[in-house]
N, CA, C and O atoms as CSV, one atom per row, in Angstrom:
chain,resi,resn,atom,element,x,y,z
A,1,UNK,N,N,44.935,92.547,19.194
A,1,UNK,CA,C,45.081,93.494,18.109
A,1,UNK,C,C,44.018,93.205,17.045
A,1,UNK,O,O,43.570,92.092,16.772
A,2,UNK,N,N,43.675,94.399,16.473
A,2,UNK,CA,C,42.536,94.039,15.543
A,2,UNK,C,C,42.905,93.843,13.982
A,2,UNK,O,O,43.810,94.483,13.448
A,3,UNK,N,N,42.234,93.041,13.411
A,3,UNK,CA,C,42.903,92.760,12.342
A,3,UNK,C,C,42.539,93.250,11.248
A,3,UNK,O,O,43.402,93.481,10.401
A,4,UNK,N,N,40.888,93.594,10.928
A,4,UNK,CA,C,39.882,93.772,10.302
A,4,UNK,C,C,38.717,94.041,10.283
A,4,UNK,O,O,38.045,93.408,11.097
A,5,UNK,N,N,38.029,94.965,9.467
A,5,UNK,CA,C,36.603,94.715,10.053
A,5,UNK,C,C,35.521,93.975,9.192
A,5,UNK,O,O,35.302,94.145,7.993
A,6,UNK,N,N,35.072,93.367,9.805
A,6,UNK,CA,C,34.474,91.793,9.423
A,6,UNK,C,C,33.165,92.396,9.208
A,6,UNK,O,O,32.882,92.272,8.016
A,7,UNK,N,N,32.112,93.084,9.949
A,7,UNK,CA,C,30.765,93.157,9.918
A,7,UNK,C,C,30.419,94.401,10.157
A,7,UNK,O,O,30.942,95.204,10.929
A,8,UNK,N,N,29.212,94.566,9.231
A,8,UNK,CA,C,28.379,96.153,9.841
A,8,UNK,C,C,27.090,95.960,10.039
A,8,UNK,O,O,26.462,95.666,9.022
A,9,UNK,N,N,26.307,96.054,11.336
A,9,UNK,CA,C,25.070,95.928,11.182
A,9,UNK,C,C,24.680,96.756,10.683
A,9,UNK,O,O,25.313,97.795,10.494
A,10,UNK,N,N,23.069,96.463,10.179
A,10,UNK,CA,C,22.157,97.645,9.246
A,10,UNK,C,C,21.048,97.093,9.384
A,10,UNK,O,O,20.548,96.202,8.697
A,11,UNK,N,N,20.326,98.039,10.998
A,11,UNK,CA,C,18.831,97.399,11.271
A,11,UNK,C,C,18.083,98.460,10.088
A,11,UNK,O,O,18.309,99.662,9.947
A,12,UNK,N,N,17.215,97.677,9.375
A,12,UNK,CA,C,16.341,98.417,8.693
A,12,UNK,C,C,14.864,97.848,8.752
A,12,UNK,O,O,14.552,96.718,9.127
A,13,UNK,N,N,14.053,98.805,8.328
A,13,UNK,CA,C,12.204,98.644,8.531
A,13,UNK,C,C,11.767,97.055,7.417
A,13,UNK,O,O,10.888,96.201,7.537
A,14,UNK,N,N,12.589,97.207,6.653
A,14,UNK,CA,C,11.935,95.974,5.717
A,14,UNK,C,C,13.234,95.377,5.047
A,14,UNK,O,O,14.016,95.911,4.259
A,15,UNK,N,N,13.230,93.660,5.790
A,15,UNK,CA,C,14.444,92.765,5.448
A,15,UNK,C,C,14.630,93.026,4.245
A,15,UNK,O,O,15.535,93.765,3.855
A,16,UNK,N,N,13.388,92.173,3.133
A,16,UNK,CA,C,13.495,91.557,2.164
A,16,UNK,C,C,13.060,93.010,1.028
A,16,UNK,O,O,12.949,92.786,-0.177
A,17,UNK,N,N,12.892,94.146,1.470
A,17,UNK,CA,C,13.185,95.535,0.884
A,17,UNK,C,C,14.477,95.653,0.427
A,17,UNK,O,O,14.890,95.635,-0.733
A,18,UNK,N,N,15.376,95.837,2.000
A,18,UNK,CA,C,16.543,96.159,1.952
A,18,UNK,C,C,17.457,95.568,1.202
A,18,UNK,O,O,18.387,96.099,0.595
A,19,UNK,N,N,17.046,94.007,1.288
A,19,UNK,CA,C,17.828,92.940,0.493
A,19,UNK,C,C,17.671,93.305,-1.044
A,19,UNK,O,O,18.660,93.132,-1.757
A,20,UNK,N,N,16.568,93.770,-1.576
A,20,UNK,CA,C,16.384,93.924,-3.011
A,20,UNK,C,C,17.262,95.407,-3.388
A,20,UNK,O,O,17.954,95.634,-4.380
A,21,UNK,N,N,17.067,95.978,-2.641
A,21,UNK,CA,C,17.730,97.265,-3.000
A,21,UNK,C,C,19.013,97.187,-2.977
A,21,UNK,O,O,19.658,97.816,-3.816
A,22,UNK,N,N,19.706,96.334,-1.931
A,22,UNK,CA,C,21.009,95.753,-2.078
A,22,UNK,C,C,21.869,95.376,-3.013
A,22,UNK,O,O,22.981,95.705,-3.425
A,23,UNK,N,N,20.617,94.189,-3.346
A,23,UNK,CA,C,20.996,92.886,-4.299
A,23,UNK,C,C,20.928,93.409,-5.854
A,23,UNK,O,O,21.937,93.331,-6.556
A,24,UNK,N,N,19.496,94.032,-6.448
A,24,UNK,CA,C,19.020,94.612,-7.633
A,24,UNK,C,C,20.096,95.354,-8.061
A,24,UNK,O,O,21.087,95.018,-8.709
A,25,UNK,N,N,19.741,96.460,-7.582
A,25,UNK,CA,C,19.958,97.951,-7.539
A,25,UNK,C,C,21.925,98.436,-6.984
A,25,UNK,O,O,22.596,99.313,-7.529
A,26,UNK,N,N,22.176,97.944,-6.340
A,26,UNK,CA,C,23.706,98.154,-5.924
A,26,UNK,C,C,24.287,96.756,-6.502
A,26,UNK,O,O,25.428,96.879,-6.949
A,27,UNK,N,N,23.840,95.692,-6.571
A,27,UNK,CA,C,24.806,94.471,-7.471
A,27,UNK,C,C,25.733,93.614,-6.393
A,27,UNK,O,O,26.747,92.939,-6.569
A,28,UNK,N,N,24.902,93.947,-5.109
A,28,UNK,CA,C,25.456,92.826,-3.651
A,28,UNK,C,C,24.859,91.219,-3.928
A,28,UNK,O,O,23.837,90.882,-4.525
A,29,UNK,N,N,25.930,90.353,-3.239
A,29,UNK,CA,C,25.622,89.405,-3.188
A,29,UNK,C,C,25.100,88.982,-1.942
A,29,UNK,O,O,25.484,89.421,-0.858
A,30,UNK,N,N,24.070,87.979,-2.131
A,30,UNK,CA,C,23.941,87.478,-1.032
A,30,UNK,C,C,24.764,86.397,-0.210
A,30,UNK,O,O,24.606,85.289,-0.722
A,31,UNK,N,N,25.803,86.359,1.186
A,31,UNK,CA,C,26.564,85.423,1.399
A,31,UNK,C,C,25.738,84.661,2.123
A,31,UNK,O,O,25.483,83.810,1.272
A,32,UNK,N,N,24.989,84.267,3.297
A,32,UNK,CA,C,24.253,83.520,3.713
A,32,UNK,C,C,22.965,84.459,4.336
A,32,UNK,O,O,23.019,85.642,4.675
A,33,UNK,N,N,21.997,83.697,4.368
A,33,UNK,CA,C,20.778,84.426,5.160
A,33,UNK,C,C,20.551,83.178,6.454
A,33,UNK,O,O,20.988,82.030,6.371
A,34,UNK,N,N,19.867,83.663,7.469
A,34,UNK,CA,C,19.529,82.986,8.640
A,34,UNK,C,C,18.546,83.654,8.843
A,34,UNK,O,O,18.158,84.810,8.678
A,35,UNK,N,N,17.943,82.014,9.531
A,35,UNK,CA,C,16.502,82.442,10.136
A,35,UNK,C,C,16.564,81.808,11.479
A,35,UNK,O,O,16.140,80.688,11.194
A,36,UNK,N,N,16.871,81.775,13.064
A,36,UNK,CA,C,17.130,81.420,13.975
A,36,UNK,C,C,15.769,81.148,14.718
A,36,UNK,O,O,15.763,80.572,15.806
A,37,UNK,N,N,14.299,81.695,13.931
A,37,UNK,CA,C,13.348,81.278,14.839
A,37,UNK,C,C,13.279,82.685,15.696
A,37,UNK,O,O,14.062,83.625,15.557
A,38,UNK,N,N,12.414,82.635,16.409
A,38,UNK,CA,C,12.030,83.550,16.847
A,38,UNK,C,C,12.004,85.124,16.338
A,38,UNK,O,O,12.565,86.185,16.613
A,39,UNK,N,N,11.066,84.645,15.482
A,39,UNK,CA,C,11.528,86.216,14.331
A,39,UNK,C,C,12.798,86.668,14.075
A,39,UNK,O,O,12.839,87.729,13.454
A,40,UNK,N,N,14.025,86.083,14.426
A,40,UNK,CA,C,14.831,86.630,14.345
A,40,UNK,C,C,15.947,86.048,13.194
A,40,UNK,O,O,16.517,84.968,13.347
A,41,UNK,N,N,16.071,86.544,12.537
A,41,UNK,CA,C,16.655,86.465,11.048
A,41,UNK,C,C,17.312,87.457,10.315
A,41,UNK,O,O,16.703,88.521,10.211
A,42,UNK,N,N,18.345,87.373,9.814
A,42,UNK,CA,C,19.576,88.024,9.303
A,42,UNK,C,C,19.889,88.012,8.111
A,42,UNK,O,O,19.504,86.968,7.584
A,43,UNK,N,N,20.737,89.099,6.998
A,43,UNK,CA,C,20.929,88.675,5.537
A,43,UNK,C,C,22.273,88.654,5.561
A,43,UNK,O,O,22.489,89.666,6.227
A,44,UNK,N,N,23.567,88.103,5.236
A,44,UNK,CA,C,24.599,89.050,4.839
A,44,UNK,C,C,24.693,89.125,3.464
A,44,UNK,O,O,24.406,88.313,2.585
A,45,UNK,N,N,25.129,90.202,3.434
A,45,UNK,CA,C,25.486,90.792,1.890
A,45,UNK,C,C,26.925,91.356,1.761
A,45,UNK,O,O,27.662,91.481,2.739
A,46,UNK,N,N,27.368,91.770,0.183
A,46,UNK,CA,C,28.893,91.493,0.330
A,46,UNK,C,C,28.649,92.014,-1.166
A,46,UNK,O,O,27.912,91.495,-2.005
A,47,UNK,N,N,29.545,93.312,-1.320
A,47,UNK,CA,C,29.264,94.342,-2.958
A,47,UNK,C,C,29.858,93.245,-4.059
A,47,UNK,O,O,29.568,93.251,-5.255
A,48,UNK,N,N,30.763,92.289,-3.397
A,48,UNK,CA,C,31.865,91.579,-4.236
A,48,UNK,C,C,31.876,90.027,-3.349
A,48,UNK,O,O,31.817,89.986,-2.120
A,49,UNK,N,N,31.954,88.916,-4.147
A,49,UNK,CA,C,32.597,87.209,-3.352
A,49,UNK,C,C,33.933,87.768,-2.738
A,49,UNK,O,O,34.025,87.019,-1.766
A,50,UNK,N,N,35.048,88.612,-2.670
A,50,UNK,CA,C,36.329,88.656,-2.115
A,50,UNK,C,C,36.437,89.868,-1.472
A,50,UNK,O,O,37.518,90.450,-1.375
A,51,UNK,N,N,35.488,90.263,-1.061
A,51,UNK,CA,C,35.180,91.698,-0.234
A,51,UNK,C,C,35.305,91.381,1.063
A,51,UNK,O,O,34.550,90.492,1.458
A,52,UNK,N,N,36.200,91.956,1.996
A,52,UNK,CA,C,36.694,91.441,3.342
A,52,UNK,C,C,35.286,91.523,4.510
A,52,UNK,O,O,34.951,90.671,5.332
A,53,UNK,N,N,34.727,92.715,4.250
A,53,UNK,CA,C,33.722,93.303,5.086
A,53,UNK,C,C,31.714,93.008,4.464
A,53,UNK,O,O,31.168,93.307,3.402
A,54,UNK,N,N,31.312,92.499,5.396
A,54,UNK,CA,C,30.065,92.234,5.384
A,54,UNK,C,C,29.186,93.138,5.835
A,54,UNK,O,O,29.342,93.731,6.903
A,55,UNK,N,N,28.070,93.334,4.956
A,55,UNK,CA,C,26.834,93.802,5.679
A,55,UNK,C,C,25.669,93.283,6.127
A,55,UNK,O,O,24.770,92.862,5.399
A,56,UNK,N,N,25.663,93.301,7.290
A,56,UNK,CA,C,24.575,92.267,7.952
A,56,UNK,C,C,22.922,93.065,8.176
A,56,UNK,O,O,22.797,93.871,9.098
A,57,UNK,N,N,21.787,92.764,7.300
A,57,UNK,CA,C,20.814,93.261,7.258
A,57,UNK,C,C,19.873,92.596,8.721
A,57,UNK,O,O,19.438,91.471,8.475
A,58,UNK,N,N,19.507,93.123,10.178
A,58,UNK,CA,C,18.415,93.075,10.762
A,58,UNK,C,C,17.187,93.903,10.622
A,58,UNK,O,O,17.047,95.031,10.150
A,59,UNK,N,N,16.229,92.975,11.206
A,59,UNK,CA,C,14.570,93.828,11.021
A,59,UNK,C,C,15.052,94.310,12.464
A,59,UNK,O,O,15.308,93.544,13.393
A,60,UNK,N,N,15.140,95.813,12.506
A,60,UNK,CA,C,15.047,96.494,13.526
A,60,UNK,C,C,13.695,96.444,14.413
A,60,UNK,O,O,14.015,95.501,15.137
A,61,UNK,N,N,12.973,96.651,14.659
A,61,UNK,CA,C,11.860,96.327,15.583
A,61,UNK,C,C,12.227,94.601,16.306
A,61,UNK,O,O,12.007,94.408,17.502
A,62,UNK,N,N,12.640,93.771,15.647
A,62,UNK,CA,C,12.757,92.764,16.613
A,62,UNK,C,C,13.859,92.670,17.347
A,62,UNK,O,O,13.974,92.147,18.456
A,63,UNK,N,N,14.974,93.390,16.450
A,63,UNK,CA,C,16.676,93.063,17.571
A,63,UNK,C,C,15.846,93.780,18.572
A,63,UNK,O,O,15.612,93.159,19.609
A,64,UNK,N,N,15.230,95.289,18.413
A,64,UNK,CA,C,15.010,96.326,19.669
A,64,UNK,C,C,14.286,95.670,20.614
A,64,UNK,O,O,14.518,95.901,21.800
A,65,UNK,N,N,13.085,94.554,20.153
A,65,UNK,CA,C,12.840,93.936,21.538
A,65,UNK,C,C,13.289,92.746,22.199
A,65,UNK,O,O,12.613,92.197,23.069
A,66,UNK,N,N,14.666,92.230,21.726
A,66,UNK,CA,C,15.915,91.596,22.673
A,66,UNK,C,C,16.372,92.455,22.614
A,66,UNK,O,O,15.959,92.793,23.724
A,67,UNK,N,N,17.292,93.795,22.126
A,67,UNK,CA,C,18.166,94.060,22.776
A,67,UNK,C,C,18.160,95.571,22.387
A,67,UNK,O,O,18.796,96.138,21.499
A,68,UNK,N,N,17.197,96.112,23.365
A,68,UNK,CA,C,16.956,97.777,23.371
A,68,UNK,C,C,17.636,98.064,23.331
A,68,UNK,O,O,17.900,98.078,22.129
A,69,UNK,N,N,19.023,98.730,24.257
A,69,UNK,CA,C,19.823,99.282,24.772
A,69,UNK,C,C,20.907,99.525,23.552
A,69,UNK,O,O,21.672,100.490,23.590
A,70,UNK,N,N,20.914,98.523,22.407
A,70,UNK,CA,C,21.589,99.263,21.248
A,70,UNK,C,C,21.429,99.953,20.748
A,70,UNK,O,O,20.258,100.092,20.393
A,71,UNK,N,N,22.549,101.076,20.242
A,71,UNK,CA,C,22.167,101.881,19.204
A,71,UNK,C,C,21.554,101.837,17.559
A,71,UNK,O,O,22.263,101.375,16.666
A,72,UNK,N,N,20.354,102.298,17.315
A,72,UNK,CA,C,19.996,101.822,16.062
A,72,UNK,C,C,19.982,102.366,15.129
A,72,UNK,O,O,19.350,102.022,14.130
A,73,UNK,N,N,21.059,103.882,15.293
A,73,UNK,CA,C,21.199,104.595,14.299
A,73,UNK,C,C,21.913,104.016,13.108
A,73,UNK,O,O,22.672,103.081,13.363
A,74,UNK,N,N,21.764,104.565,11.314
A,74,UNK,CA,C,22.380,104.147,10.519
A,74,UNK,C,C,23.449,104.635,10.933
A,74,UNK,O,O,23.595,105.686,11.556
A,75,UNK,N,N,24.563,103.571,10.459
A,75,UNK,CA,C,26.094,104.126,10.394
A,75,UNK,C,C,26.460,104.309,8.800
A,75,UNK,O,O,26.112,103.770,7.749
A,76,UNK,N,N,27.583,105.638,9.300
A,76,UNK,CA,C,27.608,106.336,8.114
A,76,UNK,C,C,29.161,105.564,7.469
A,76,UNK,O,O,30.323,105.645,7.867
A,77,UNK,N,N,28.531,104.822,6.317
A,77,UNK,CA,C,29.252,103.673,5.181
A,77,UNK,C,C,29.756,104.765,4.663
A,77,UNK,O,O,29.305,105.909,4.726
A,78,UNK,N,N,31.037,104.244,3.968
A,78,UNK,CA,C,31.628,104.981,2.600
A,78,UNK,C,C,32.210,103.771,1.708
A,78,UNK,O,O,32.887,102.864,2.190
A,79,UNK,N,N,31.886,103.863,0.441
A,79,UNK,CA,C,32.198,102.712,-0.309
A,79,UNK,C,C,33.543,103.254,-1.492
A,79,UNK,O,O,33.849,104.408,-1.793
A,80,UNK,N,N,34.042,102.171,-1.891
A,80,UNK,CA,C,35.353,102.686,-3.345
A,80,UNK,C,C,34.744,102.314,-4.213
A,80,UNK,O,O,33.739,101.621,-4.058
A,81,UNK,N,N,35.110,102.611,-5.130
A,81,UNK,CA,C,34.832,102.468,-6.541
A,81,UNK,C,C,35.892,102.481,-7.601
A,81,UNK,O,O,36.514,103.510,-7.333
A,82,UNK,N,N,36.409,101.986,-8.555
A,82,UNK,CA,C,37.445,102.299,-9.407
A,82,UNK,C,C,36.926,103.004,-10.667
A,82,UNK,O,O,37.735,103.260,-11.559
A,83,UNK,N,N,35.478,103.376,-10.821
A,83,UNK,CA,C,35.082,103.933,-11.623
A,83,UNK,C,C,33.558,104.985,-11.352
A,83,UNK,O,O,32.488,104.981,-11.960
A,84,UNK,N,N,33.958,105.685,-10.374
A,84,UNK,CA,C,32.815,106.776,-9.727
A,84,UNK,C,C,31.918,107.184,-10.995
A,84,UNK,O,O,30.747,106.853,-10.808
A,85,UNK,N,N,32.115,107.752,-12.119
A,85,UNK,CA,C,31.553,108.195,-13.187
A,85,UNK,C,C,30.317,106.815,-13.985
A,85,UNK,O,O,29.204,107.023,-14.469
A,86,UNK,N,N,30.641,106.234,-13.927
A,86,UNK,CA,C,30.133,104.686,-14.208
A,86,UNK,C,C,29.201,104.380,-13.407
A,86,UNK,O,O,28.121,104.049,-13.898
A,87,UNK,N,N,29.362,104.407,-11.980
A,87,UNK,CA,C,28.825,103.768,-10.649
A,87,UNK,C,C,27.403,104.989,-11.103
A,87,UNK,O,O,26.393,104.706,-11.747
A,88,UNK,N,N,27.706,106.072,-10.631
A,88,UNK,CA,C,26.794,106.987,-11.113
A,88,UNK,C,C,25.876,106.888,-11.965
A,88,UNK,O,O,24.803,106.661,-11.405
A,89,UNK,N,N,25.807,106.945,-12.916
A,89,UNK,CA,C,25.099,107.216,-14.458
A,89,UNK,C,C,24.255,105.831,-14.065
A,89,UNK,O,O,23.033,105.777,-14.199
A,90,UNK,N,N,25.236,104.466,-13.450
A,90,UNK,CA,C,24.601,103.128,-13.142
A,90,UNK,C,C,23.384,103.177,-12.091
A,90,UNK,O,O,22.486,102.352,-12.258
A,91,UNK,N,N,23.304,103.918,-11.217
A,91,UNK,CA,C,22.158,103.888,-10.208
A,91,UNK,C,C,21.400,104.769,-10.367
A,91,UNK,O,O,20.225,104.873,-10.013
A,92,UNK,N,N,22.476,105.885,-11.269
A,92,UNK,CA,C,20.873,106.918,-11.783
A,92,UNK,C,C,19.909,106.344,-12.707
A,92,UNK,O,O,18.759,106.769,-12.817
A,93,UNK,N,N,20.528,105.099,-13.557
A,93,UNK,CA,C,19.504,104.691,-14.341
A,93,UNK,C,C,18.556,103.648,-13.709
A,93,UNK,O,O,17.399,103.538,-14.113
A,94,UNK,N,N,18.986,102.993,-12.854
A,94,UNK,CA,C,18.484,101.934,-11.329
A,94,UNK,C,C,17.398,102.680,-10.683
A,94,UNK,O,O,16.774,102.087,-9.803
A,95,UNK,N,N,17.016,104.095,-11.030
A,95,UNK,CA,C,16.211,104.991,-9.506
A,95,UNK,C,C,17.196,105.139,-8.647
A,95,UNK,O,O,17.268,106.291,-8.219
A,96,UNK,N,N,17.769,104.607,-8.345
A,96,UNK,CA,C,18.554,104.930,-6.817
A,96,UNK,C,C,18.620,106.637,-6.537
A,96,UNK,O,O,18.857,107.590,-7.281
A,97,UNK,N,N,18.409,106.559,-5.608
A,97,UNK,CA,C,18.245,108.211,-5.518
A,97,UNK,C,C,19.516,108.895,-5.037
A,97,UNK,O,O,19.543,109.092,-3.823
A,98,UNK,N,N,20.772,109.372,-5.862
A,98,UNK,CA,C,21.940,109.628,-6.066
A,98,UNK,C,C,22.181,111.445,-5.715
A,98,UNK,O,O,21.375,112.347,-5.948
A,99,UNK,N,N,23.385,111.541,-5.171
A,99,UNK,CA,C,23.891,112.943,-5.215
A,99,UNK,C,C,24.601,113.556,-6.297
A,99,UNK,O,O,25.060,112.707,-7.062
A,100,UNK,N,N,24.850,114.735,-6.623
A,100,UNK,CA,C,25.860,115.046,-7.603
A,100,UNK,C,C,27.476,114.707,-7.093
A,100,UNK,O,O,27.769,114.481,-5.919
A,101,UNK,N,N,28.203,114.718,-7.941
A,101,UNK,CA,C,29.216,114.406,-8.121
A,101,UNK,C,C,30.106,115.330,-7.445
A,101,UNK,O,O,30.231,116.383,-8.071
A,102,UNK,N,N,30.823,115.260,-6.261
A,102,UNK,CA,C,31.413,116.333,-5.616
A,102,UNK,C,C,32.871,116.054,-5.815
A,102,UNK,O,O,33.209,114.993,-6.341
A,103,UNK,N,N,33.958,117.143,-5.339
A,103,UNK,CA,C,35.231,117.257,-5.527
A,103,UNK,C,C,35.651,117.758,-4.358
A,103,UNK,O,O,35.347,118.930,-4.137
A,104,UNK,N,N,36.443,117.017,-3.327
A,104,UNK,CA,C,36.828,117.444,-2.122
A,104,UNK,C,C,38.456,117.625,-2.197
A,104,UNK,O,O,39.078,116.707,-1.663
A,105,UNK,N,N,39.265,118.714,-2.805
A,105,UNK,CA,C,40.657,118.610,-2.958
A,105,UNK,C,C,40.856,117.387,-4.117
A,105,UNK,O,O,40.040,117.584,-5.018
A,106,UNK,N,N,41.404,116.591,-4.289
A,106,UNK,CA,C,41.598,115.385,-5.196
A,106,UNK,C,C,40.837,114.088,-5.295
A,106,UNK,O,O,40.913,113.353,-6.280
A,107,UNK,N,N,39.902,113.773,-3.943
A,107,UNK,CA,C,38.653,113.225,-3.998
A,107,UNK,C,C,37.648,113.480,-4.389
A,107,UNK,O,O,37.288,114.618,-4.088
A,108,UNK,N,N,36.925,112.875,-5.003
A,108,UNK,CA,C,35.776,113.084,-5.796
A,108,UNK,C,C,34.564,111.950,-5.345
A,108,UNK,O,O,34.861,110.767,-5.510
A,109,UNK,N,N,33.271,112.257,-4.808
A,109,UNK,CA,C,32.755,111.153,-4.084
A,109,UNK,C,C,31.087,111.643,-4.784
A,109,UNK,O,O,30.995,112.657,-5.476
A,110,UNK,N,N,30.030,110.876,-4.514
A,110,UNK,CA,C,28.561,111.601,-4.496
A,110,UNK,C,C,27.847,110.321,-3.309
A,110,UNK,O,O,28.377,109.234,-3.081
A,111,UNK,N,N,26.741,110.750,-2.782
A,111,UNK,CA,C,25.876,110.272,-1.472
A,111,UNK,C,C,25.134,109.536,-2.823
A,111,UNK,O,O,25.138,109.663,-4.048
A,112,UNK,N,N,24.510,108.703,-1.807
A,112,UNK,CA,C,23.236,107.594,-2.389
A,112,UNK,C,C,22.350,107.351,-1.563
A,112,UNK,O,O,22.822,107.468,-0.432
A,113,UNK,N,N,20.884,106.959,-1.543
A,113,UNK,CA,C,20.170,106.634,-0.337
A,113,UNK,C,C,19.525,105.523,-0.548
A,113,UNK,O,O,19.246,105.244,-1.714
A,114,UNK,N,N,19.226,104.834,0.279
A,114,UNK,CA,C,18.129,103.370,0.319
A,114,UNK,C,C,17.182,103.538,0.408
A,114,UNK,O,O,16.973,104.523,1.115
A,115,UNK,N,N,16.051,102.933,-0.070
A,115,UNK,CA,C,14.546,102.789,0.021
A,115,UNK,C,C,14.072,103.540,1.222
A,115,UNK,O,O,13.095,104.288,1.201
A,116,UNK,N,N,15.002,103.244,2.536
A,116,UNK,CA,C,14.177,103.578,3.893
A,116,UNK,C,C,14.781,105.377,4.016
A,116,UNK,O,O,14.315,106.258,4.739
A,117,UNK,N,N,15.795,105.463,3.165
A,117,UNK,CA,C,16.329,107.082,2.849
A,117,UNK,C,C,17.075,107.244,4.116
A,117,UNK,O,O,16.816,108.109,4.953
A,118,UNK,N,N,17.973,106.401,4.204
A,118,UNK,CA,C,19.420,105.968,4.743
A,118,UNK,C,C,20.409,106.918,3.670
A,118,UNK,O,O,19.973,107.248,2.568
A,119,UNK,N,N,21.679,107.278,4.102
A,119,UNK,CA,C,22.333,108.234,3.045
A,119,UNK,C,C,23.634,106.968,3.025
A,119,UNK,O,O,23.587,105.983,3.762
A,120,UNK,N,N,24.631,107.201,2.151
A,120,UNK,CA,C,25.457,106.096,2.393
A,120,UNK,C,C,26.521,107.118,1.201
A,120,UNK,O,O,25.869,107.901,0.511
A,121,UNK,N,N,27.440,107.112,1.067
A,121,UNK,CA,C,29.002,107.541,0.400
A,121,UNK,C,C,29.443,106.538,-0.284
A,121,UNK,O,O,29.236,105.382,0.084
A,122,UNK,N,N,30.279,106.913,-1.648
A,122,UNK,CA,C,30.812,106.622,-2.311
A,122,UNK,C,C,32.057,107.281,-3.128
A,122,UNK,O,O,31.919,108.379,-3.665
A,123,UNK,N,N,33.174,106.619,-3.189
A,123,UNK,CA,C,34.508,107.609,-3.593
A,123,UNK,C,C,35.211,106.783,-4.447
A,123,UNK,O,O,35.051,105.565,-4.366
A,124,UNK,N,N,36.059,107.328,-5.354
A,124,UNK,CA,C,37.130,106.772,-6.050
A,124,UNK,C,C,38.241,106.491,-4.876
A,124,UNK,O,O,38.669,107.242,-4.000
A,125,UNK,N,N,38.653,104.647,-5.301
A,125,UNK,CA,C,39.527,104.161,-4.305
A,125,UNK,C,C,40.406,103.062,-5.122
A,125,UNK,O,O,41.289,102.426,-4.546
C-alpha cells in the first residue's frame, strides 16, 4: 500500500539554473545535492524543511543517455498556498513569469513558469 509521495523528478536543460530559480525566486530549500560521478548529479529541493514531497532536479541530456526509454516530459505540479494573493504580487515582483488570478467554482489558482518555460499551478489549500 502506498503511503505517500516522496519524489518528483524534474529533468531540466540547466541544473544550477533550475536550482536558482527554485531556491531565489520560489523560496525552496535545498535538502541534499549529489554528485555520483559520471556526470551524473542531482538537487533535491523542498518549498518548506517539513514538506513531505521532494523535488528532485536532473540534467536531462545525461539521465537520457543512461536511461532513454524514460519519459522526459514536465509533469504537471500543482502547489497550495495559504495565501494565493501574496504568493502572486511575490513572484510578480521576483520576474517570475505568472498567470492571472483565476476562479474555478470556489478555487482560485494562477500558472507560473520556470526559466526553461515549464508551466507549473498554484491554489489556495
Amino acid at each position: 500500500m502506498f503511503t505517500k509521495l516522496a519524489e518528483v523528478m524534474l529533468y531540466v536543460e540547466d541544473q544550477d539554473g533550475a536550482k536558482k530559480f527554485w531556491t531565489e525566486k520560489l523560496g525552496f530549500k535545498v535538502i541534499n545535492e549529489s554528485d555520483q560521478g559520471d556526470e551524473m548529479r542531482w538537487i533535491e529541493i523542498r518549498p518548506t524543511e517539513g514538506a513531505e514531497t521532494s523535488i528532485i532536479l536532473f540534467d536531462r541530456k545525461v539521465v537520457e543517455k543512461f536511461s532513454p526509454e524514460l519519459n522526459f516530459g514536465t509533469p504537471s505540479l500543482m502547489f497550495f498556498t495559504k495565501d494565493l494573493d501574496a504568493l502572486h504580487q511575490e513572484l510578480r515582483e521576483k520576474g517570475v513569469n505568472v498567470g492571472e488570478i483565476e476562479t474555478f467554482s470556489s478555487m482560485r489558482t494562477f500558472n507560473f513558469a520556470d526559466e526553461e518555460e515549464n508551466y507549473f499551478a498554484v491554489m489556495t489549500g
